[in-house]
N, C-alpha and C positions, 0 to 999 in steps of 0.2 A: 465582468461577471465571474464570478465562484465557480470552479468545474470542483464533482464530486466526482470519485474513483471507488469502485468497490473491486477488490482483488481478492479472490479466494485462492488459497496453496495449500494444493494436499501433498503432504510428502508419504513418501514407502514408510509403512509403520517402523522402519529399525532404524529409520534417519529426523523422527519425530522430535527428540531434544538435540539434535544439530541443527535441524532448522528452524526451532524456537532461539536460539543461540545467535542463529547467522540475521533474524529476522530483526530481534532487538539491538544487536550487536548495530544494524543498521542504524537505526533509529534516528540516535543524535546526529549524525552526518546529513540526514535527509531533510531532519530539523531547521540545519542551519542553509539549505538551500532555499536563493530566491523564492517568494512566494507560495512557501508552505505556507499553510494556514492550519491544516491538522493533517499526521500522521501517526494512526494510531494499531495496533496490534492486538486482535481479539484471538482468541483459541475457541472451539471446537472439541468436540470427539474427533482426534486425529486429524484436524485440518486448521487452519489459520486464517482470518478474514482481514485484509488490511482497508481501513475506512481512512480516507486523503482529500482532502480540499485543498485547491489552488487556487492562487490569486486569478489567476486567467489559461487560458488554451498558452499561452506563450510559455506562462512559468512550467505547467506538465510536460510541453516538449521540451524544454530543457532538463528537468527530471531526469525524462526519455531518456539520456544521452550523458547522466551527471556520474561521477564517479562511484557515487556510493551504491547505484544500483548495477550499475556493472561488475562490483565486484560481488555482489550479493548474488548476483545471479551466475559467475565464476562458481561461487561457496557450494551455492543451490545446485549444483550438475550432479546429476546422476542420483539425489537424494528426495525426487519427488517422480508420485504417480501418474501426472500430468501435467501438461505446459500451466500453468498460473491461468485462470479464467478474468480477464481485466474487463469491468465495465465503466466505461465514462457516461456520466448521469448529469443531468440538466435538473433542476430544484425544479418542483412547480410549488411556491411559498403560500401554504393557506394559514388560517387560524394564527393565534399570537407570534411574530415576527422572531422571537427565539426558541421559540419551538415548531416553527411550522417549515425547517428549513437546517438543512446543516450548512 
């Protein structure tokens, strides 16, 4: 089953387009990790929402541990307000099956 992630990052307002940069920069590398299924990069009033689907609990711990968030999170030091807020979300699938569910 499909794990959902919702990660909010707010960075220090003077490190704002650094870490739109370091965010997308990511992108493609995480792309191409086992069992992505979506990783996507929304903005905010000065904060950043990343919405991620995995193939399973197995492919997010590898993520956990995968290169490309290592270095992102290296990039990331010292240029946000607080640690990254990460939720791991369970679907409950109502109404039409492609829309009742990411």
């Amino acid at each position: 089953m499909s794990v959902v992630v919702v990660a909010t990052i707010t960075p220090l307002p003077e490190h704002v387009d650094a870490v739109r940069e370091a965010l997308l920069a990511a992108v493609p590398a995480v792309h191409a990790e086992p069992g992505c299924e979506l990783y996507a990069v929304h903005e905010d009033d000065g904060g950043f929402v990343m919405v991620e689907r995995w193939a399973d609990a197995d492919a997010l711990r590898v993520h956990g541990k995968a290169e490309a968030l290592r270095t992102l999170g290296g990039v990331l030091a010292g240029k946000l307000a607080a640690a990254p807020e990460v939720r791991r979300l369970s679907a409950l699938p109502a109404g039409e099956p492609g829309k009742g569910a990411l």
